[in-house]
N, C-alpha and C positions, 0 to 999 in steps of 0.2 A: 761107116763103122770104124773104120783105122782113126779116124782124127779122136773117138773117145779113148778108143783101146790105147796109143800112142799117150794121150793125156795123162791118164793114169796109170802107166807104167815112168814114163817122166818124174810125174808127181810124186809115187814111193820108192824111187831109185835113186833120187838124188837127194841128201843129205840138207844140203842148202836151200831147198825150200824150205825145210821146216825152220829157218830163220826168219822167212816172209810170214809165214803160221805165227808164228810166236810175236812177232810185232804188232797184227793185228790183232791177237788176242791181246796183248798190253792195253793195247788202245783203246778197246772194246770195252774191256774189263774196268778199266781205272777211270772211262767216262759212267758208267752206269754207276759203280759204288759211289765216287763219289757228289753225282745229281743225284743219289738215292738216298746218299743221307743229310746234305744240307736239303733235298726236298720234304725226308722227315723232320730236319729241325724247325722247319718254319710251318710247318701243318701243327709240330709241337708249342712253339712259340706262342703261334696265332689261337692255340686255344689256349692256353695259360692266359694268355692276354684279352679274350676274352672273356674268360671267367671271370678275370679280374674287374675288367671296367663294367662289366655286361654288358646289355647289348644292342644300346643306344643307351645317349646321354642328353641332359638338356644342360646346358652352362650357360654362363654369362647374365646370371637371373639378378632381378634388380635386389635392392638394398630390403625391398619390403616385401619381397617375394613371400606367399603364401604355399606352402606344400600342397593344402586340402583344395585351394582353386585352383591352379594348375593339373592336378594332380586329374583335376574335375574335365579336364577340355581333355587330357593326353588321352584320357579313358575312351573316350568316343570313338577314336581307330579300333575294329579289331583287331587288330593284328596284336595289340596290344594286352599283353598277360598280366603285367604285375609293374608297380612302380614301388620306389623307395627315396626317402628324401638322404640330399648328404649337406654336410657343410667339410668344403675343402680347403683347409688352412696351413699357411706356412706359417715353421719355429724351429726351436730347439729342444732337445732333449735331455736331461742332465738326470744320471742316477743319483741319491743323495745320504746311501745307507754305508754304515762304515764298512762293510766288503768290496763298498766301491769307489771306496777314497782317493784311489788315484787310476788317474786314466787307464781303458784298457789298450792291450798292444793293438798296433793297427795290423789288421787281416792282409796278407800276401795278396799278390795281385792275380793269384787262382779263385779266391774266395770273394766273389761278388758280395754286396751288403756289407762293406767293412765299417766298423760302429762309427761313423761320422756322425754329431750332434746335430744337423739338418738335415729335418724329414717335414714330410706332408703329412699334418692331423687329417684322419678322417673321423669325422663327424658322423655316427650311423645308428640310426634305428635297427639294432640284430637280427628281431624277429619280420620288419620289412626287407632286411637288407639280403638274409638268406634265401630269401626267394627272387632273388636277381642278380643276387655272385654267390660262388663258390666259400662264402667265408665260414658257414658250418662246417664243411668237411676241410676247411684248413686248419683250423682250431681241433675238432677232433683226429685230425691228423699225427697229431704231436705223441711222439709217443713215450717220449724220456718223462719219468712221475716229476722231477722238479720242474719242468718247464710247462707241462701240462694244466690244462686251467679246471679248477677246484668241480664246476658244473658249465659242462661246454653247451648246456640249455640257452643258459643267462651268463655266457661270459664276463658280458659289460656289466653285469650289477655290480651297486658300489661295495669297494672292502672296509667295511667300518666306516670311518666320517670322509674316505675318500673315494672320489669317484675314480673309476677304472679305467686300465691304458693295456691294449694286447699291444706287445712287441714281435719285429720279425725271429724265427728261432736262431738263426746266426747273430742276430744283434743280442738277441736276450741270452745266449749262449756262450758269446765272446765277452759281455760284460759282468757274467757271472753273478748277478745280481738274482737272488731267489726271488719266489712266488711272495708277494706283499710288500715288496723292499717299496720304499715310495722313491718319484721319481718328479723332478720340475720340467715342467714344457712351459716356454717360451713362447708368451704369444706376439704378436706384433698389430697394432691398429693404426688408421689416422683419425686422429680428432681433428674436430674443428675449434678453435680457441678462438681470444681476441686478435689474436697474432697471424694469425692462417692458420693452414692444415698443418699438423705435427707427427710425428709417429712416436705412440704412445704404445710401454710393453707392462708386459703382465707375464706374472708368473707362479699362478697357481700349481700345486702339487695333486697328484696322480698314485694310484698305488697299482703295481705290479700285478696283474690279473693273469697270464702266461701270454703263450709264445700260440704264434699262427705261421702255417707255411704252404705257402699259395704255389708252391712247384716254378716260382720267376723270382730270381734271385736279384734283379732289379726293384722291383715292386714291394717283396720284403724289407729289402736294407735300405730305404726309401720312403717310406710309409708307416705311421702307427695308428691302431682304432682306438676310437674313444666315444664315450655314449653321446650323442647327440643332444641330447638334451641338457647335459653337463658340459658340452662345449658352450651350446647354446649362454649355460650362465656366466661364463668366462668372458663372452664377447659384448664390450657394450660400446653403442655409439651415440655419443655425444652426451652421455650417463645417462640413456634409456636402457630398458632391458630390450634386446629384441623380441620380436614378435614369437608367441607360443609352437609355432609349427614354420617359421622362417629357416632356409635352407637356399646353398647360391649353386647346388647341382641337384637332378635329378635322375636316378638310374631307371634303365628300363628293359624289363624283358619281354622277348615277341615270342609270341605264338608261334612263327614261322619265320625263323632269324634267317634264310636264305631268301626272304625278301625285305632282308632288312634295307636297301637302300631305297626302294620305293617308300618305304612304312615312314622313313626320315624326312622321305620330300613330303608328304602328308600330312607331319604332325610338325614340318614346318613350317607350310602354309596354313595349317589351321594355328597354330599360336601367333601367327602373321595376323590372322584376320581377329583374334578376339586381342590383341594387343591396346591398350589403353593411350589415347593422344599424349604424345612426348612422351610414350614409352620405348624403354629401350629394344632393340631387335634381339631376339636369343637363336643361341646356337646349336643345332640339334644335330648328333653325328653319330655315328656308328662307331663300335669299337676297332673297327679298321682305321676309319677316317681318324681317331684319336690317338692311333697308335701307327702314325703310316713312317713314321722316322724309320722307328723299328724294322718296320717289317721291310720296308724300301732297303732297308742295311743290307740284311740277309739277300735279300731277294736279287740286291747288285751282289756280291762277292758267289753268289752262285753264277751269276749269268757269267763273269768275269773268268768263274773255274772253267766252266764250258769253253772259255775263247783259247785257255792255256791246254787244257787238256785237248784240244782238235789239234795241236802242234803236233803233239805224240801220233794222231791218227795220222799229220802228212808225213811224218817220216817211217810213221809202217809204211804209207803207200810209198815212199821212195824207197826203203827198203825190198817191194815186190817187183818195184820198176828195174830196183839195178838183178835183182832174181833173174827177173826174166830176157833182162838185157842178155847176162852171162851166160842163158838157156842158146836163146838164137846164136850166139858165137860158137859154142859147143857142139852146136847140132844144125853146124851148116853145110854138113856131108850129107846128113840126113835128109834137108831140104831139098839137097838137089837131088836123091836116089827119089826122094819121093816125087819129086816133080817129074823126071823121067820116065818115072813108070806111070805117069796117066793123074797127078793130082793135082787140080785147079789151086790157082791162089788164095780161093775163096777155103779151099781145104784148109792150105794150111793158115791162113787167118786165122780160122775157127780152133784149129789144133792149140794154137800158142793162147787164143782168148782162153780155150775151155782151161787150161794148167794155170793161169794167172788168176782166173775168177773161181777156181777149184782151192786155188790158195785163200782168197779172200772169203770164200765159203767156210772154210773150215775154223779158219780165226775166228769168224764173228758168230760161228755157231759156241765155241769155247770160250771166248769173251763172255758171253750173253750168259752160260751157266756159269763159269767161273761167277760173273759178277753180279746176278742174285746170290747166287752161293754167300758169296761173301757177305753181300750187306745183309741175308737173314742171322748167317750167322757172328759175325762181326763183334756183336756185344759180348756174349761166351768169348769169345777167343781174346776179345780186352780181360775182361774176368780172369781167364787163364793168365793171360800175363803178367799184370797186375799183380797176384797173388801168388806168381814162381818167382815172378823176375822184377819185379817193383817196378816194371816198365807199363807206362797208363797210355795207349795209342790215342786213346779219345777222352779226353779227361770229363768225365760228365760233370764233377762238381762246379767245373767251369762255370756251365752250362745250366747250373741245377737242375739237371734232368736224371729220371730213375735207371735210364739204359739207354743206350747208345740207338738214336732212333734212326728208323729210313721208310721210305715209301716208293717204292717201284713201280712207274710209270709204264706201262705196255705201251704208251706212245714213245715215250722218248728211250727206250729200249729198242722199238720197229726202227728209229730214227737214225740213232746211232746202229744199227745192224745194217740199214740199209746205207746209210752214208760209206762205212766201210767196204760192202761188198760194191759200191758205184766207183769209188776211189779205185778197188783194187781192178773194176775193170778198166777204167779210164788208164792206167797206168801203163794195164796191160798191151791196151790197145797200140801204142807206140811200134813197141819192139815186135811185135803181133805183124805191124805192118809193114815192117822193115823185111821181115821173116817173108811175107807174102810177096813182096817185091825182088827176092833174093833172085840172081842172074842163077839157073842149077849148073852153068854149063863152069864157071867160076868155081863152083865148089867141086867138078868131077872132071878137072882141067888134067889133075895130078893122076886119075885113076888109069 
C-alpha cells in the first residue's frame, strides 16, 4: 500500500513533474491534430477527386470507338449504374471580347487555377454526364448572378450561333470576362498528308456559358466543358467528320464503389474478351488508380509528419527520464529508511515505475482531449483569427476547401496514447532500477 501512497504524494509535491506532464501532453497533442487533419485532407481530396473523375474510367479507346457499343458490353456488370461518353482534349483558351484585351494578372501562388491558357477540353454529354460526376451541383453551386449560368438544366446549350464553354469560377473570375463574352479554344490534331503525319490546329470560338466549381482547385484551373457534340464538330480526321456517338473516354458509375476494384478487373476482362483482332487493349481504372500521384503526395507528407512529430514524443520521454532520474537522487535517504524498515526491491521498483507511468498517464490522457479538442475545433478558431487578426493558420483557399477539415482516428489516437504511456514507462524503468538496487546502508551512513 506505501508504494502507491508514496507514488502520489511524490507526484503532487514535486513541481518538476509537471514538466514531464506537459511534455507528453505536446507530444500527444500535436501528433493527433495534426494526423487528424491531413487525414481529413485526404478523405477530402479523395472525394473531390472522385466526384470529379467518377468512379471508373475506360481510356485509351480506339480512333473509331462507338459510345452505344461499348457502352453495350460495360452494361453487363452489375455493379454497373450509369455510364457517360467524354472526349478528352488538349488546347488553349483565349478570351476574345474587349473587357479582355489584355492579359489578366497572374493569380499568387495561394490561389490555385491561375488563368494559364492550357487546359483540358472536356467533351460531355450534361444530362449523361450528371449522373456519374458532380458536375450538376458544381454549376448550380455558383452563387455570384454574373458568373452564374442563365439555366443550370442545359448549361451546355448553345448561346446563339455559338456553341458553349463552362469555365473554372477562379479562371472565369480572374479574367473578368462576363456571361456570353465569346472565347477561342485552340485545338490541336495530326493529320495525315502526302508528307507524313502533321499537327494541324483549329480554332473555333465558344461563348461564355458560366463558371462551375467542383471544391478541387486543381481540376477547375485545368479543365473547361464543352457540349460534346460541338466538340465532336471541331475535330476532323483526315477531313472526315467523326463518327456520330465517337468518344476516346468513358466515365462510369457503380452501384457499389467500395467494390470498385473488383468491378475494374471485370469489366477489364470482359472488354478483353469482346476486343476485335488488332484491336487495341483499353485501360479501365478507378478514380484512385487515376489519381494515385495525388493522393500518394498527400499520403507521404503525412507519413513523413508522423516520423517528425515522434521526435517530440522522444524528448518527452527524455524529458520523464531525466524526471525521474532527479526523483531517485532526491529520494535516496528515503530509499534506504524504506529499505530498513522491511521494503523489498521489488517495492521500490514498483514505487518509482508507479510515479513515472502516473506521469505518462496523465500526459496522454490531456494530450488525447487537448487534441481532439482542437482538431474539432480548429476551424472556429482559424475563423476567429482570421477576422481579429488577419492571421490565417490554415489557409483553406489553399486548399479550396470550405473549412478546415479532420478525421479522428480512434486507432491512431489508441496508438499514439499507448506509445506514450509505453515510452514513459520504458524510460522509467532505468532510474526505477537503479533506485531498486540502491545500497540503504549508503544512504543512512550519515544518520
Amino acid at each position: 500500500m506505501y508504494r502507491w501512497f508514496l507514488a502520489l504524494r511524490w507526484l503532487v509535491t514535486r513541481p518538476i513533474n509537471l514538466l514531464g506532464v506537459l511534455a507528453i501532453t505536446v507530444g500527444v497533442w500535436a501528433l493527433i491534430v495534426v494526423v487528424s487533419i491531413f487525414s481529413g485532407y485526404l478523405t477530402e481530396i479523395g472525394r473531390h477527386l472522385q466526384s470529379s473523375t467518377s468512379d471508373a474510367t475506360v481510356v485509351r479507346l480506339p480512333d473509331d470507338a462507338s459510345f452505344a457499343s461499348y457502352a453495350a458490353i460495360l452494361a453487363r456488370d452489375a455493379n454497373v449504374a450509369d455510364l457517360a461518353p467524354r472526349i478528352v482534349w488538349q488546347g488553349l483558351v483565349h478570351p476574345l471580347g474587349a473587357q479582355t484585351a489584355t492579359a489578366p494578372k497572374p493569380a499568387g501562388m495561394a490561389e490555385l487555377g491561375a488563368p494559364t491558357p492550357f487546359v483540358s477540353i472536356l467533351g460531355v454529354d450534361f444530362a449523361k454526364e450528371q449522373r456519374v460526376s458532380g458536375i450538376a451541383d458544381w454549376v448550380r453551386g455558383i452563387a455570384e448572378p454574373g458568373l452564374r449560368v442563365a439555366d443550370a438544366a442545359q448549361p451546355l446549350a448553345p448561346l446563339g450561333a455559338l456553341p458553349a464553354v463552362l469555365l473554372g469560377r477562379q479562371r472565369l473570375a480572374d479574367s473578368g470576362a462576363p456571361r456570353g463574352e465569346r472565347v477561342k479554344l485552340t485545338l490541336g490534331r495530326l493529320v495525315h498528308g502526302r508528307d507524313g503525319e502533321a499537327l494541324d490546329f483549329h480554332d473555333p470560338e465558344f461563348a461564355v456559358a458560366g463558371a462551375f466549381e467542383s471544391n478541387f482547385a486543381a481540376f477547375d484551373g485545368f479543365n473547361v466543358f464543352v457540349d460534346i457534340a460541338a466538340l465532336r464538330e471541331q475535330l476532323l480526321v483526315d477531313g472526315a467528320r467523326i463518327p456520330a456517338d465517337w468518344c476516346n473516354e468513358i466515365a462510369i458509375r457503380l452501384v457499389d464503389p467500395s467494390r470498385a476494384d473488383e468491378t475494374v478487373e471485370r469489366l477489364r476482362n470482359l472488354l478483353e474478351s469482346n476486343r476485335p483482332p488488332h484491336g487495341p487493349s483499353l485501360l479501365v481504372r478507378t478514380w484512385a488508380d487515376a489519381n494515385q500521384a495525388q493522393i500518394s503526395n498527400v499520403s507521404h507528407q503525412r507519413g513523413l509528419l508522423k516520423l517528425v512529430l515522434l521526435v517530440i514524443m522522444v524528448v518527452a520521454a527524455f524529458q520523464v527520464y531525466a524526471t525521474m532520474s532527479m526523483t531517485v537522487a532526491e529520494k535516496q535517504h528515503d530509499i534506504g529508511i524504506l529499505t530498513a524498515l522491511g521494503a523489498r526491491r521489488g517495492g521500490v521498483l514498483v514505487l518509482f515505475l508507479a510515479t513515472g507511468v502516473s506521469i505518462a498517464l496523465v500526459g496522454a490522457a490531456l494530450g488525447v482531449g487537448l487534441g481532439c479538442l482542437t482538431a474539432v475545433q480548429l476551424d472556429d478558431f482559424n475563423t476567429l483569427m482570421r477576422a481579429s487578426f488577419g492571421i490565417d493558420l490554415f489557409p483553406v483557399r489553399v486548399y479550396n476547401l470550405k473549412r478546415v477539415p479532420y478525421e479522428l482516428d480512434p486507432v491512431w489516437i489508441g496508438q499514439v496514447a499507448g506509445t506514450a504511456i509505453a515510452l514513459g514507462a520504458l524510460v522509467t524503468a532505468i532510474p526505477a532500477w537503479r533506485a531498486a538496487r540502491h545500497d540503504p546502508a549508503v544512504s543512512l551512513r550519515n544518520d
